[in-house]
C-alpha positions as CSV (number, residue, x, y, z in Angstrom):
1,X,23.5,99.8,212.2
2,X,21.7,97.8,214.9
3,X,21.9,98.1,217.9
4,X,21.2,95.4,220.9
5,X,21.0,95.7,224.9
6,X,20.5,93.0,227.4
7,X,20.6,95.5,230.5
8,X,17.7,98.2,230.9
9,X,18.9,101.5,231.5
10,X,19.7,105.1,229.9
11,X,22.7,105.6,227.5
12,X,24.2,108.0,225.2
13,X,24.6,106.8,221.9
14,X,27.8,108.8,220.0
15,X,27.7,109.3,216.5
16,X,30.6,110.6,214.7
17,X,31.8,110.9,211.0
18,X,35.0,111.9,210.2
19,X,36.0,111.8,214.2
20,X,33.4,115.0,214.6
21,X,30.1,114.3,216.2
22,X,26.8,114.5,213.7
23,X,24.0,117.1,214.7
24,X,22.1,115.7,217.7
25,X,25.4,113.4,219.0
26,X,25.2,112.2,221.5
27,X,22.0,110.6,221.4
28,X,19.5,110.0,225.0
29,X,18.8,106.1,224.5
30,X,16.9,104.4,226.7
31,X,16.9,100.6,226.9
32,X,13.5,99.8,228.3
33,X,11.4,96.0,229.0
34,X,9.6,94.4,226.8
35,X,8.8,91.9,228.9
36,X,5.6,91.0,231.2
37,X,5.3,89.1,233.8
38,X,1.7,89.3,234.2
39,X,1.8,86.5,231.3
40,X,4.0,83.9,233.2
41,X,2.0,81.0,234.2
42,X,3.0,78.8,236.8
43,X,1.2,75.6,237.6
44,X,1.5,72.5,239.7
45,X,1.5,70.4,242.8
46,X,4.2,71.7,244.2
47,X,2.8,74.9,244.5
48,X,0.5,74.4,247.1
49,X,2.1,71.2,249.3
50,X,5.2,68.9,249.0
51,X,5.5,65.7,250.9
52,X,8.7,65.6,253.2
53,X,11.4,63.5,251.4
54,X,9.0,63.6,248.3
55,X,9.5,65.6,244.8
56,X,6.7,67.9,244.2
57,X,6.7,69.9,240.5
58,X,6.3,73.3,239.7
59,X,6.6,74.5,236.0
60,X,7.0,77.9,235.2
61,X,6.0,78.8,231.9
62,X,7.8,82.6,230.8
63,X,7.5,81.8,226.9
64,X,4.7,84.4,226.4
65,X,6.5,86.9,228.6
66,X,9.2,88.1,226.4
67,X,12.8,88.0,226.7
68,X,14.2,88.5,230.4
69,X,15.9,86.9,233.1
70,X,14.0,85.2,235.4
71,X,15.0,83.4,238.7
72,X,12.9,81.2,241.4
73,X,13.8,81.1,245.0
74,X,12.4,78.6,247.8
75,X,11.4,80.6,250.8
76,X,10.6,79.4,254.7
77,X,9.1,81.6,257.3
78,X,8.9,78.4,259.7
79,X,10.7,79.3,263.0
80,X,11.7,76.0,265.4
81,X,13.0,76.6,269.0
82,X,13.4,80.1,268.3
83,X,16.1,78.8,265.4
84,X,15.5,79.6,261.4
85,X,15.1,76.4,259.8
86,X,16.3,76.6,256.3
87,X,15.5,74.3,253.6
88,X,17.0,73.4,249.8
89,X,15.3,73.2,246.8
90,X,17.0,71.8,243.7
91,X,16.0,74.0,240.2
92,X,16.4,73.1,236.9
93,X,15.9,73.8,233.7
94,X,13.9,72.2,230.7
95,X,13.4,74.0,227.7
96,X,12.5,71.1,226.0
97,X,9.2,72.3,225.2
């Protein structure tokens, strides 16, 4: 039997045979990362300074992290007038390499 498991987490893993549990069932499994992000490499111009109305690229490489989700969020601490000024970023992805 394999067994897979995309979220982390603890479970209990029931064996039976013959609709009575084996010595040991349940089982304490626990579903644990094997990924790193210590070996994600991001590179580009856009991480340091965009043009307004310009593209600016960032590539995030995760292939040498392991399997995971990852995600990538634009961020703006600029306040204008007292008002939050919010701004877009488009994302997407190329796993063409």
């Amino acid at each position: 039997m394999l067994l897979s498991s995309l979220l982390l987490g603890a479970y209990l893993l029931s064996v039976t045979w013959c609709g009575k549990h084996v010595p040991g069932s349940p089982f304490k499994v626990s579903v644990l990362s094997t990924a790193d992000a210590a070996k994600v490499v991001c590179s580009g111009d856009g991480l340091t300074s965009i043009v307004q109305g310009a593209e600016g690229s960032v590539l995030i490489d995760a292939r040498a992290a392991g399997p995971g989700l990852y995600s990538a969020c634009l961020h703006s601490g600029y306040i204008d007038n007292g008002a939050q000024k919010t701004y877009t970023a488009q994302l997407w992805l190329d796993d063409s390499r």
